[in-house]
N, C-alpha and C positions, 0 to 999 in steps of 0.2 A: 504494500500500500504506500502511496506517494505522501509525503508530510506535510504536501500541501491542501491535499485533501480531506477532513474530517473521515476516519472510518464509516462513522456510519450512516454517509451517504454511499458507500459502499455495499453497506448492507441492505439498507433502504434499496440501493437498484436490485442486488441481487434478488429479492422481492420483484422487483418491477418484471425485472426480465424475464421469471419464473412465471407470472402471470401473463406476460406475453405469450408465453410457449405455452403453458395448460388451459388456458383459456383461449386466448387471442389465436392459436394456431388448433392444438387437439379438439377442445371443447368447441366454439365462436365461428371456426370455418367453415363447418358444417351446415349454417344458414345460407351464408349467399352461394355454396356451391349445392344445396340442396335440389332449386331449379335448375341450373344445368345439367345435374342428373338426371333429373327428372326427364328433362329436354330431350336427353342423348338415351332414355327411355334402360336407364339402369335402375330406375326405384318409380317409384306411383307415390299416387296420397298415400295409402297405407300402411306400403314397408319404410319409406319416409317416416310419416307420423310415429313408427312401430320403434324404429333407432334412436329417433328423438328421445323416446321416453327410456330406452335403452339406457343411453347416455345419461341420463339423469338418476335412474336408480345407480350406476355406478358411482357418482358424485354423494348420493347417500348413503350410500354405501361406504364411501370415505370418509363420510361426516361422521358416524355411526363409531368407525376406526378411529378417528381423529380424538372422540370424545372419549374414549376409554384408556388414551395415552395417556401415561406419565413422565415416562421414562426420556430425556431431553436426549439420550443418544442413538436410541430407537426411533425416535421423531426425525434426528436429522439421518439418518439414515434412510426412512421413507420417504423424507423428501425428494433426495437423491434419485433411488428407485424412481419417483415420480415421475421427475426430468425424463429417464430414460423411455420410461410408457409411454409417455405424451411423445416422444419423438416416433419410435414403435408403432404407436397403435395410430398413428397419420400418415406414415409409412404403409401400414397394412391396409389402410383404405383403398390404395392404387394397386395392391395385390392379387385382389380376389374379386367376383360379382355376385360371393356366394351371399347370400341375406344373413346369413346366422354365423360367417366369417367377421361379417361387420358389425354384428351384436357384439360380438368378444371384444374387436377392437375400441366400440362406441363405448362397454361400458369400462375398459381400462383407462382409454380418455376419461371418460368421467370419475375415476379415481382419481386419476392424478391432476383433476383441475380441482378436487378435494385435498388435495396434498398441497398446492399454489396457495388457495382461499384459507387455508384453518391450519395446517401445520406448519406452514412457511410463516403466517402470521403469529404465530404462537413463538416459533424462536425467535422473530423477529424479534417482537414487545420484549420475550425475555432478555434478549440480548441488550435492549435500549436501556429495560428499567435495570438492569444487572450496573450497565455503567453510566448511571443515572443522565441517561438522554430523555429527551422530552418523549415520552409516550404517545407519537403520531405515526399513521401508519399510510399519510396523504401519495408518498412517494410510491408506495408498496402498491397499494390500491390505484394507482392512476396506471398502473399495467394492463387492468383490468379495461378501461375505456377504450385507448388506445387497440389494445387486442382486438375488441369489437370495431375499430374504424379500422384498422389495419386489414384482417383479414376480408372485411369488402373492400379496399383499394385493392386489394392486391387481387383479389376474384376480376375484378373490375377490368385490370391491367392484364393480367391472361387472357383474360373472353378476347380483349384485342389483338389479343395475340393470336390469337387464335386455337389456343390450346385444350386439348380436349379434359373432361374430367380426371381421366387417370392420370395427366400430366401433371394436371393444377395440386393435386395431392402428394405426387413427388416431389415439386417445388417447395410446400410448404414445410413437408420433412426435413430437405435439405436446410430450409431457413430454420427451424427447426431446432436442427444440432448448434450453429451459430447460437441463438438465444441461451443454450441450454451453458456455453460455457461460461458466461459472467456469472448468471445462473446458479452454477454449480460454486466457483472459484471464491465468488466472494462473499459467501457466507460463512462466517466463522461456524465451526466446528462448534460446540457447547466443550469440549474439554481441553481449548485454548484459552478459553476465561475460565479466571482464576478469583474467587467471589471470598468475600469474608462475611460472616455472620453480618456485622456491620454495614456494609454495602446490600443485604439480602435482603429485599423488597417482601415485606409482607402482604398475605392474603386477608382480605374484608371484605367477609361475604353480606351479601345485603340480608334481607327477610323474604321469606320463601313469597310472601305477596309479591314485594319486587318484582323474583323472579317470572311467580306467576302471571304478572299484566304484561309483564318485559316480554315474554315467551306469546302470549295471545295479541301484542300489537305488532310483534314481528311477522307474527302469521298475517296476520292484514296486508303490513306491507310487501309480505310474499306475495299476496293473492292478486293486488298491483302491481306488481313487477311483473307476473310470466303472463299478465293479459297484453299490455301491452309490447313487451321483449317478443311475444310468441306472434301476434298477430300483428303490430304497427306495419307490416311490410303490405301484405293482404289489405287491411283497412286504405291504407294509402292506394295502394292498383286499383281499387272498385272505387274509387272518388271519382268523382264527372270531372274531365281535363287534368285527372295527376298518374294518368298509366303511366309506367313507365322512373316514375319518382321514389319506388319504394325503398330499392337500395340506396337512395340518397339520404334516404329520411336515417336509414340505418346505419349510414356512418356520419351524420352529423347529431348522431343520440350518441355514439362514440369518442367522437372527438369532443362534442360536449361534457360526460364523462370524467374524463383523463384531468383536465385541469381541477374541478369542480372538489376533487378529494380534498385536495389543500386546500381549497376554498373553504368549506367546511370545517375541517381540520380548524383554522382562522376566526370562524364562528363560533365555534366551541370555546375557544378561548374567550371571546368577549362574553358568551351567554349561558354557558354553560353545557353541557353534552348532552341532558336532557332536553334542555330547551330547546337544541339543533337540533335534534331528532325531530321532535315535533314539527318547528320551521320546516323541513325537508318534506315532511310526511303531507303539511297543508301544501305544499307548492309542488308535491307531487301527485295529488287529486288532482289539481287545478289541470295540470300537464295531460293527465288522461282525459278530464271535460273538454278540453280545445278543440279537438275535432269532432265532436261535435256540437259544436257550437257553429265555429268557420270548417268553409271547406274551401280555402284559399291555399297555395305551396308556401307559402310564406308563413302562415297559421301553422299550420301542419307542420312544418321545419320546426317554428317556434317551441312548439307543442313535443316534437322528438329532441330536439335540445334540453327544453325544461325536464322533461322525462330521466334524458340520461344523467343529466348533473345534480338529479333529488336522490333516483335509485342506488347510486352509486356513493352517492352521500349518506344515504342510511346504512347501507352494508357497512361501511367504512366504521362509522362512528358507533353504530350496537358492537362491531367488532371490537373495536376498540376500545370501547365501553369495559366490556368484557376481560380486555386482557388486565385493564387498570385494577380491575376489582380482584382478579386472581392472576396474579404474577408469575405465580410458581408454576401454576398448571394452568396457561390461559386459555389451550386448546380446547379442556372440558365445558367450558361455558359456552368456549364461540360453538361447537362440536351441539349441543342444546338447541342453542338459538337457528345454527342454520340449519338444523332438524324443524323447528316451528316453521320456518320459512318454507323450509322444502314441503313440509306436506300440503302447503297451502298451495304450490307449484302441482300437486296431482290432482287437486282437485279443482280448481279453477280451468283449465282448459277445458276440462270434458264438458264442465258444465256452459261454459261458454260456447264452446263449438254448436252444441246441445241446441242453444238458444238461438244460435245464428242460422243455424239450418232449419229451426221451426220456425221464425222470424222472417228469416233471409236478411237479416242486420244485424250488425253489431253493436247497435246502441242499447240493450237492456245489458249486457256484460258490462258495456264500456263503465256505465253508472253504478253498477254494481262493485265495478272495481272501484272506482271512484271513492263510494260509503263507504268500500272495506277500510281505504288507506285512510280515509276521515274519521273512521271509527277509531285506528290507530292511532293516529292523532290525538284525539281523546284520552284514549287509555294512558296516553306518556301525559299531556296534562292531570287529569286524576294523581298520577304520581308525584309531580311535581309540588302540587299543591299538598299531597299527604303524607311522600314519606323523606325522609331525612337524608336517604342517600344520594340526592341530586346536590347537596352541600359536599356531601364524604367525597364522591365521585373529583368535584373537582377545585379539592386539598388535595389529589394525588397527584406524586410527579411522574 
């Protein structure tokens, strides 16, 4: 490491980069090269639909692993393993055309974009609060945005090229192993830090209420994040005059995104973690109502912008939340929380889809999601106003 550079801005990218690869590449790519598969007549609505969901029980399936970790050398150990899956398992997507080939690989992708999100975060925090760095994780998580702008630019930039699907899947592999070295190289080891009773950041658990409303407003926020994440591309191509717009909308939810962590990160410090959460949560309803309100490109842009820089702001900061509250083992909380999240992620499509086919629109979802993340909103107010640990929260360094 250079002494001109702070370490742990070192650390902080090795996060970044990590989430570029388990997300932005293994997990994220999988949207915009979904249609050209589709196109090139290797997947339909339903073995499509069927990987989707693949992918996602793998990712719980990490979260599930994630939460029952302890041990800080077995953690960075799976991270590692992870790198290697996420490059693997987008590798093996241009391998094969067998459907239950790509279930294997969709759902070790989704391990190891549970290995990026929860146990790359978990060493990270400990590594911070170890040597007493500010507890933000704005760096780590803006891999996350980026990944989602990134892997539609770069779909984007192949199609021009003319490259067929199984192409576009080797490229990203190869891009792939690059991400995976910073990645790998600059996260410290847990048994190069050298910790003293003194320097060892204690655990303050809240009251199981806390948890309780924490865990049921994150479910909300899940249940607004995968309506819109899942469909904004579709809602946008059925708009009178925006065919054609939908990949754009999906990488200016991205690049909006990426900076938007620090942003918030920024907020928390003036208002408290609490309080940004909420903030986040009103202005992430509002991002779902937009379309349908306007159906203007520019609305609609505004609307996938507001979108990306709220959801990604909430992940960020309950994560972080989390790590603050349990130092020693922050994977367990976050490992919790993105289980609340994720289950609201299975059942919110179906039932969406549900609606839009008996409908033929998506506006009684859209609104539905809308209440959920406003409900949530509530529930972190309710807290704020009644329990004490929105003070405890942030007295932690």
């Amino acid at each position: 490491m250079t002494n001109r550079i702070p370490q742990r801005f070192y650390v902080l990218l090795a996060g970044f980069f990590s989430q570029l690869l388990c997300l932005g590449v293994a997990r994220f790519a999988y949207t915009p090269l979904l249609p050209l598969m589709q196109q090139q007549q290797v997947l339909n609505d339903a073995s499509g639909g069927y990987l989707a969901a693949v992918n996602y029980l793998g990712y719980m399936a990490g979260a599930l692993l994630a939460a029952s970790l302890t041990n800080l050398r077995l953690k960075d150990s799976l991270y590692r393993l992870g790198l290697i899956l996420a490059v693997l398992s987008t590798l093996g997507m241009a391998l094969t055309t067998n459907v239950w080939l790509w279930s294997l690989w969709r759902f070790i992708a989704g391990l190891s974009s549970a290995g990026s999100m929860l146990i790359a975060s978990g060493l990270i925090m400990h590594w911070l609060l170890s040597h007493k760095q500010r507890a933000e994780l704005g760096i780590h998580f803006a891999g996350l945005g980026f990944g989602i702008a990134l892997s539609a630019l770069l779909v984007e930039l192949m199609v021009a090229l003319q490259l067929d699907w199984r192409a576009q899947w080797q490229y990203f592999a190869l891009f792939g192993v690059l991400l995976a070295i910073p990645a790998w190289r600059w996260l410290p080891r847990p048994a190069v830090v050298v910790l003293s009773t003194h320097n060892s950041a204690a655990d303050t658990p809240p009251a199981k209420r806390f948890i309780r409303l924490m865990l049921a407003s994150y479910f909300c926020a899940g249940y607004g994040y995968v309506i819109s994440a899942t469909f904004i591309v579709t809602i946008v191509e059925r708009m009178p005059g925006l065919s054609g717009s939908g990949n754009n909308s999906f990488i200016i939810l991205g690049l909006a995104a990426a900076p938007a962590v620090m942003l918030w990160d920024l907020i928390a410090r003036k208002t408290g973690y609490l309080k940004a959460i909420m903030l986040a949560l009103l202005a992430q309803s509002v991002a779902i109502l937009l379309p349908l309100w306007f159906s203007s490109l520019t609305v609609v842009l505004l609307s996938a912008a507001l979108f990306g820089a709220t959801f990604v702001g909430v992940v960020s900061l309950v994560l972080t939340m989390a790590g603050r509250l349990y130092p020693s083992k922050p994977a367990k909380l976050m490992g919790k929380m993105t289980l609340a999240y994720g289950s609201a992620q299975v059942i919110a499509p179906a039932l969406t889809g549900y609606l839009a086919e008996t409908t033929g629109h998506y506006a009684i979802g859209l609104y539905l999601a809308a209440g959920f993340v406003a409900l949530g909103a509530l529930l972190i107010a309710v807290l704020i106003a009644t329990d004490n640990t929105a003070q405890r929260l942030d007295q932690l360094s």
